[in-house]
C-alpha positions in Angstrom: 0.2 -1.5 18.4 2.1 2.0 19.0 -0.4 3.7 21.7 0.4 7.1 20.6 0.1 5.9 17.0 -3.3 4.7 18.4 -4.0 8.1 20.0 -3.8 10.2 16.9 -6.0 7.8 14.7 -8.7 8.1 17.1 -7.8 11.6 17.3 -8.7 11.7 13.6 -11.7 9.6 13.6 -13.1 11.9 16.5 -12.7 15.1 14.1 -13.5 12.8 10.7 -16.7 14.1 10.8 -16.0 18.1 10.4 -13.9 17.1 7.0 -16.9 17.9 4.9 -17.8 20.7 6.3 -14.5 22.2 6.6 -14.2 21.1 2.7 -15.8 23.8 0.9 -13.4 26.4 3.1 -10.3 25.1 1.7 -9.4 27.8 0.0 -6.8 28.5 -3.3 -7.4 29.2 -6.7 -7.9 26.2 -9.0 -7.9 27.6 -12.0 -4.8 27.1 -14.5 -5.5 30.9 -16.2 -5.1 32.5 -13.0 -1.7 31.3 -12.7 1.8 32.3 -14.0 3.6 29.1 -14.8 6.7 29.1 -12.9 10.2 30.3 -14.4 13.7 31.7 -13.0 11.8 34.8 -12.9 8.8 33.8 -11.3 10.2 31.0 -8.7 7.8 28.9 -7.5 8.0 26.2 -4.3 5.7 23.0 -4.2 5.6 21.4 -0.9 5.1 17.8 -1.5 3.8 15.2 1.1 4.6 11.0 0.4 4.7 8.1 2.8 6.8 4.7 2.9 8.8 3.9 -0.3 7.4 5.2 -3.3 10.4 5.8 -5.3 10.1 9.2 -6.1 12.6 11.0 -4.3 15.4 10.7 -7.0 13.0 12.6 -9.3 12.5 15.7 -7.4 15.9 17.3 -8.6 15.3 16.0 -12.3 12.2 17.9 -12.3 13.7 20.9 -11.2 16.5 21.0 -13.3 13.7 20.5 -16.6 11.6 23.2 -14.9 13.8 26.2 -14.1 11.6 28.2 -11.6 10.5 25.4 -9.1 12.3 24.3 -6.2 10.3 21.5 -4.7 10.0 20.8 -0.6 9.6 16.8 -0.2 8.2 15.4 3.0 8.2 11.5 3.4 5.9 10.0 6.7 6.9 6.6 7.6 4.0 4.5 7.3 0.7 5.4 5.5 -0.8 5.1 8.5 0.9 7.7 9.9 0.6 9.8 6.4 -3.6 9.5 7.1 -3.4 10.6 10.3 -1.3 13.5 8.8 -3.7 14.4 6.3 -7.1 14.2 8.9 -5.5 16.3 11.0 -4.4 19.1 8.6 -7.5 18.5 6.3 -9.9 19.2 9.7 -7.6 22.5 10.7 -8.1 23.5 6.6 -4.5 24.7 6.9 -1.1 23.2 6.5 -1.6 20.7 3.6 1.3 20.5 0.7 1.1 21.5 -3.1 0.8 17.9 -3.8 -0.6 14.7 -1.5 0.0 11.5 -1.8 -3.1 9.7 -0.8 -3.2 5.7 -0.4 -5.9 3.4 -2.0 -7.4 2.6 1.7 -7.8 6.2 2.6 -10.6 6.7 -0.5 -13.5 5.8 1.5 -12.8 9.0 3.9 -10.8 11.2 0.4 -13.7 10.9 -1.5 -15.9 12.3 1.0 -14.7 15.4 0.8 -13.2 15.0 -2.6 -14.1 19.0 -3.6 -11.4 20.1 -1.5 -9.1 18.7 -4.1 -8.5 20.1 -7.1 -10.4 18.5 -10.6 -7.4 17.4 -12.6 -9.7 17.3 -15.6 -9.0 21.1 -15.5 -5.2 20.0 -16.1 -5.4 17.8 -19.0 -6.2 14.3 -16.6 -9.4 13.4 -19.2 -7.1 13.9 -22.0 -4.3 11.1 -20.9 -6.8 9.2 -18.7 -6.4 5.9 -21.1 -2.4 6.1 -19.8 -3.0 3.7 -16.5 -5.0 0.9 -15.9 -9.1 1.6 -16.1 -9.8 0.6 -12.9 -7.0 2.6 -11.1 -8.6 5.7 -12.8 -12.6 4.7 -11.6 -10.8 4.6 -8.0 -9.7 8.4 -8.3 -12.9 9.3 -9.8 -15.8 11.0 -7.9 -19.4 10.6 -7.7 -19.6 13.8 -10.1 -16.9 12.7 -12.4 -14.2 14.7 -11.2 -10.7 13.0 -11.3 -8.7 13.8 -8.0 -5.7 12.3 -8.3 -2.8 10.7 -10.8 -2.2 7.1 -10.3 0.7 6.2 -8.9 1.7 2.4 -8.5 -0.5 -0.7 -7.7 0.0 -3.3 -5.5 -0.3 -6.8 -6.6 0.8 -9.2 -4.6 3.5 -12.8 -4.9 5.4 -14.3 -2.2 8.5 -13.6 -0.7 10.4 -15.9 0.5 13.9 -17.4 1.9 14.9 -20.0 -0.9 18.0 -20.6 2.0 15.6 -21.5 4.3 12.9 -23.5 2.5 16.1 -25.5 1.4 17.4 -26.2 5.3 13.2 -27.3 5.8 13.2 -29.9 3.4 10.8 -27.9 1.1 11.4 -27.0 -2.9 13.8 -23.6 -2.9 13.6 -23.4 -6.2 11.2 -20.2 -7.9 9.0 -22.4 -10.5 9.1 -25.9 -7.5 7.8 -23.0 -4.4 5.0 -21.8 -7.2 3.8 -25.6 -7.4 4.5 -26.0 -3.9 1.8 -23.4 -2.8 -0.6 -25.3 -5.8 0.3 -22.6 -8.9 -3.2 -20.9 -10.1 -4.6 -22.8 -7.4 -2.7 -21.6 -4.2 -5.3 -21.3 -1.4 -5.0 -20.3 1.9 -5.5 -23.6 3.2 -2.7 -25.0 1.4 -0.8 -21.8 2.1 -1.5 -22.8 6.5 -0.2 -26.7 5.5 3.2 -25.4 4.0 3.4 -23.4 7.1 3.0 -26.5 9.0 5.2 -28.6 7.5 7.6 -26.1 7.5 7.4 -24.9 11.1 7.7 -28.9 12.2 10.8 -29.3 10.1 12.7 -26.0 11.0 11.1 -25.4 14.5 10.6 -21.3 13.3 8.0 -19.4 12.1 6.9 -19.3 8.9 5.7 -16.1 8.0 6.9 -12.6 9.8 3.2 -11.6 11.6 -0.4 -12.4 11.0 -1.5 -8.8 10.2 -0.2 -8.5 7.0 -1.6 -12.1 6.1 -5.2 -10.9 7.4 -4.7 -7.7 5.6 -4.0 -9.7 2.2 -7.1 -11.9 2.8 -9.5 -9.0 3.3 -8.2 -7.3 0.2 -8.9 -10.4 -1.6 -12.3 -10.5 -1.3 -15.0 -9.4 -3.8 -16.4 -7.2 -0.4 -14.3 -6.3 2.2 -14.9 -4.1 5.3 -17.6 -2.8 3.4 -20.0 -3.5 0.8 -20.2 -1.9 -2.4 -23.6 -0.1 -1.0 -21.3 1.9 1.6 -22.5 -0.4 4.2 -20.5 -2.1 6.9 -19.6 -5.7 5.9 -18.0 -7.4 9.0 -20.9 -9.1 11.6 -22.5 -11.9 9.4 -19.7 -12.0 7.0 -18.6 -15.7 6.7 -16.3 -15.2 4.0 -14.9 -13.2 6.2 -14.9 -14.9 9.6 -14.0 -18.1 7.6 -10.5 -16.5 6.9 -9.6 -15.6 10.1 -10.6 -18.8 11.5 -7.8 -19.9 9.4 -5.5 -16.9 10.2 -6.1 -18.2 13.7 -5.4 -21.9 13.6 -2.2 -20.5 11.6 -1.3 -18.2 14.6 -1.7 -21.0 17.3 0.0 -23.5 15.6 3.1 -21.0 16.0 3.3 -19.7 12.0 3.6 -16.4 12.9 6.8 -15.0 14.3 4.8 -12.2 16.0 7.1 -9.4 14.4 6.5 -5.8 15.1 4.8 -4.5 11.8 7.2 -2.2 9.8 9.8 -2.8 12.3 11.2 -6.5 12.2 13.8 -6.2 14.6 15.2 -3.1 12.6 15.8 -5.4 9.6 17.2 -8.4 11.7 14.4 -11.0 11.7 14.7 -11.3 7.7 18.6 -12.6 7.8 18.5 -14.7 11.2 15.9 -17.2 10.3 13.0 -15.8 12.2 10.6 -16.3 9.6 10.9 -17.7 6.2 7.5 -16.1 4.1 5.6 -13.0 3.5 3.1 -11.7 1.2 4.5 -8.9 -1.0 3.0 -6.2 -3.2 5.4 -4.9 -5.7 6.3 -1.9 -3.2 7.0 -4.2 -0.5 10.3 -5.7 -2.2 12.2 -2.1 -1.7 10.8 -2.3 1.9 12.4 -5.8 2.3 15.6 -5.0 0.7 16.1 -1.4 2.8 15.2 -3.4 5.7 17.6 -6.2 5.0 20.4 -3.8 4.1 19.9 -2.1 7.5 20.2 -5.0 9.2 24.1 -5.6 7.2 22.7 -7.7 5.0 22.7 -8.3 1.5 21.4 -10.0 -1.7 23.2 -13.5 -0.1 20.5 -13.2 2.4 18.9 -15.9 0.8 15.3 -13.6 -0.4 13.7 -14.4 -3.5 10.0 -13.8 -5.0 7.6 -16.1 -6.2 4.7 -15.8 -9.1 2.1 -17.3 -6.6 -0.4 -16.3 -3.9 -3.1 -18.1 -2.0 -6.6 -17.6 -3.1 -5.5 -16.1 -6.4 -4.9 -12.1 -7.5 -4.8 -9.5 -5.3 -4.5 -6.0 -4.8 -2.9 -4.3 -1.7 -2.3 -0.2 -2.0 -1.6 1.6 -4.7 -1.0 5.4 -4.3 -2.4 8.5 -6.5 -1.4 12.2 -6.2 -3.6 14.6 -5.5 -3.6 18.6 -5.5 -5.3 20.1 -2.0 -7.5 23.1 -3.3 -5.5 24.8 -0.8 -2.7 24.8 -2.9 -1.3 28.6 -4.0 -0.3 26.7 -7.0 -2.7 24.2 -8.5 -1.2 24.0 -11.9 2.1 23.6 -11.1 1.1 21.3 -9.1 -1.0 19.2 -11.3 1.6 19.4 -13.8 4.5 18.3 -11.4 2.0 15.5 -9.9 0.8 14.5 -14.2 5.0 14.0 -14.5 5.8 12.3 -11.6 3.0 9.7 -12.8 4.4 9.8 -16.2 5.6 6.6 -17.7 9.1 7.7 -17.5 8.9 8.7 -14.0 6.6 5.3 -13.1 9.4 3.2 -14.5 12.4 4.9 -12.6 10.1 4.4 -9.2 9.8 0.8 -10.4 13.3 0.5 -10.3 13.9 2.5 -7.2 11.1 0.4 -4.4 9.8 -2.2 -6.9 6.6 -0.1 -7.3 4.8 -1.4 -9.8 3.7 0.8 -12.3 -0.4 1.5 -13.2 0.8 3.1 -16.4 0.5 0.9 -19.2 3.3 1.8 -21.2 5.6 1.7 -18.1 4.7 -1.8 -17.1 5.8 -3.1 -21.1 8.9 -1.1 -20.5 12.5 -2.4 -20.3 13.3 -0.8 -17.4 10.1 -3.0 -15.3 10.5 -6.2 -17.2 14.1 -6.4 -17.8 16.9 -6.7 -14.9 17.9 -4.4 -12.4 18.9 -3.7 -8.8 16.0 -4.8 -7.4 15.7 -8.1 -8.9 19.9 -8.6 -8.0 18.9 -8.4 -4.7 15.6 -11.2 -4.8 18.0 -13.6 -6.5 17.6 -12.6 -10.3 13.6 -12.9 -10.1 12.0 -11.5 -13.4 10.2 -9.0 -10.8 8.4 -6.6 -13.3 7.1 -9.9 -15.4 5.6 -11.8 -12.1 3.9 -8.6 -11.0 2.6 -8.2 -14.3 1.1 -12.1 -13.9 0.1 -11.2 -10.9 -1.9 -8.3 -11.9 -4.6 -9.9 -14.0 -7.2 -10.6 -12.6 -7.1 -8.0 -9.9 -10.3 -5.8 -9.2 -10.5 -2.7 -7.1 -12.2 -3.6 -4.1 -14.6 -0.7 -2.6 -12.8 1.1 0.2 -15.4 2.2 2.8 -15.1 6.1 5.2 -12.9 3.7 7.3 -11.4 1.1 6.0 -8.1 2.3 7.3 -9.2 2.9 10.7 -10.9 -0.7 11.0 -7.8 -2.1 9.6 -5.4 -0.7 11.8 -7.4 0.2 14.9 -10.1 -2.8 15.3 -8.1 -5.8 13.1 -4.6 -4.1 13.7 -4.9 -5.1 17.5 -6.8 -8.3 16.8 -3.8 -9.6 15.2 -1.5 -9.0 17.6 -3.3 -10.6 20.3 -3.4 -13.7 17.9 0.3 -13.4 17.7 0.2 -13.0 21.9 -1.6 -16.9 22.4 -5.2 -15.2 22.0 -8.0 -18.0 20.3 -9.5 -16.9 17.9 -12.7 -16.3 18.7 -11.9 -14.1 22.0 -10.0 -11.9 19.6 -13.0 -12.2 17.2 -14.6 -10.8 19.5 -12.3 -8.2 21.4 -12.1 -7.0 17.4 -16.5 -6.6 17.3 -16.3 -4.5 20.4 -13.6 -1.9 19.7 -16.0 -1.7 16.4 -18.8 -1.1 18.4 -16.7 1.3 21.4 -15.7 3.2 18.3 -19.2 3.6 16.6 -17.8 3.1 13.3 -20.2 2.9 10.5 
């Protein structure tokens, strides 16, 4: 775990609770009549703020050269946890955020606690063209009074990645449809999912999968309840559901499955062409990380990656973005429309194409440019990408995201990992994890 990383999330948890009250200060017009719509006569700047690889930042200059008038400002943070911290921190002060946020499916818990400081895209046609993206992707960005805060961006279902190169040295099936029924097909647990491991680690002597807080972070998604319950309440002491799974993650950790990476990092790209680990889970926006990392490391689409239509314990959702418009914005309609087309089929498809982002439009997802072929799916060995993640998508249900989710991912489970990773049992991190809930007086 990054200390200073560490620092400024419990920097924003410390100042968490002001948000609300700060909320109703945010100032900035939110009303479409008040504004001019933007022209070469009446230029206009939207400052935009994303995270990780979304895929949009091809689309800023085709929006500007369709909308004479608007030069756009584009900021991409790293990581979205990073990006939250960004957002607490700006969203306490009530100064400094952009025209247009990117907020990530974990963060709702805290967004939607404050959800008048953004601006009611209903007010910009978002009731009208609601039906465009997946229902449940709309409920998510939908407050307690019915006001929609923000357009959907991607979603995240999840397959494996894996080394077909690797798989092959171990003795295990390599091929994409043999790897689905080698994980058990529609019924992949995780159980089977720590065996493979097993047999693979014995036969290869490496790791199988690149660190165990990703794993843990796919499990807890999974669940009908995660962090919390639907109630709002906490949902982690008592839970055996939950406990159950990382007694799992843990035998899987001490029987040296996990490579221990750094998350986000993996040796700057080098751990996924030198054999350090052979698996991961992947979301649909995860294949453009793997493939910039890869290619940072000088590798390429020979580097043996491919993706698989399987994952233990069946569908699963992890992230999805939506963008929202600050009520701080000097702009709100320009910046609801510029957020409505970057959501846009069209523009959903290209992003697809772009990071593998996999689309919560409808229309997008049955396009040609997400189910037929293109650089992405070159690069993971020809996989019909667009057509798993569509397979993998049914099924999925938006899990409730508590005030903070992100904060006991990251800051109470984000550590807990590692020190699985480090030789730690599993219970002494169990418990190492309870504490820094409890030090932290997280509810």
């Amino acid at each position: 775990m990054d200390i200073s990383r560490t620092s400024r999330i419990a920097k924003a948890v410390a100042v968490a609770g002001s948000l609300a009250l700060l909320a109703t200060g945010c100032g900035g017009s939110n009303n479409a009549a008040d504004e001019q719509p933007a022209s070469a006569d009446n230029p206009v700047t939207l400052t935009v703020t994303t995270f990780g690889t979304m895929g949009l930042d091809a689309l800023y200059a085709k929006y500007e050269s369709q909308n004479p008038g608007v030069k756009i400002q584009a900021t991409n943070i790293d990581t979205g946890g990073n990006a939250l911290t960004d957002w607490k921190t700006k969203q306490a002060a009530g100064a400094g955020l952009p025209d247009v946020q990117a907020v990530e499916e974990g963060w709702l818990g805290q967004v939607m606690a404050v959800s008048d400081s953004f601006a009611d895209l209903r007010d910009y046609g978002a009731g009208e063209i609601s039906s465009q993206w997946v229902d449940w992707k709309v409920q998510q960005a939908t407050d307690d009074e019915g006001r929609i805060i923000g357009y959907g961006t991607d979603i995240g279902p999840m397959g494996l990645c894996y080394n077909a190169d690797l798989y092959k040295k171990a003795g295990l099936p390599s091929e994409r449809d043999a790897v689905v029924e080698l994980f058990g097909g529609d019924n992949a647990t995780w159980e089977k999912f720590v065996d493979v491991g097993k047999d693979y680690v014995k036969a290869s002597d490496e790791a199988f999968y690149d660190q165990s807080g990703f794993v843990w972070n796919s499990m807890v998604n999974q669940l009908g309840e995660g962090y919390y319950k639907a109630d709002g309440t906490l949902n982690i002491e008592g839970n055996t559901q939950l406990r159950e799974r990382w007694d799992l993650l843990a035998d899987a950790a001490s029987n040296g499955l996990s490579s221990g990476q750094t998350q986000w990092d993996w040796g700057k790209g080098q751990a996924f062409i030198d054999g350090s680990f052979a698996t991961m889970p992947c979301p649909g926006w995860m294949l453009g990380v793997v493939k910039g990392q890869i290619e940072g490391a000088g590798g390429d689409a020979a580097s043996g990656w491919d993706f698989a239509d399987v994952f233990p314990g069946g569908p699963a959702n992890w992230g999805g973005t939506f963008l929202t418009v600050p009520t701080t914005s000097e702009h709100p309609a320009e910046a609801a429309k510029l957020a409505q087309w970057l959501t846009s089929a069209e523009s959903q498809a290209a992003a697809f194409e772009e990071a593998g982002a996999f689309p919560s439009s409808l229309e997008a997802q049955q396009s040609e440019a997400v189910t037929g072929a293109n650089e992405l799916t070159k690069f993971f060995n020809d996989a019909p990408i667009g057509t798993i993640l569509a397979s993998r998508a049914e099924g999925v249900k938006a899990q409730f995201k508590g005030p903070n989710d992100s904060v006991i991912q990251e800051q109470v489970f984000g550590p807990a990992t590692i020190a699985l990773d480090s030789g730690t049992d599993g219970q002494s991190a169990w418990n190492d994890a309870l504490s820094t809930l409890k030090n932290l007086d997280i509810k």
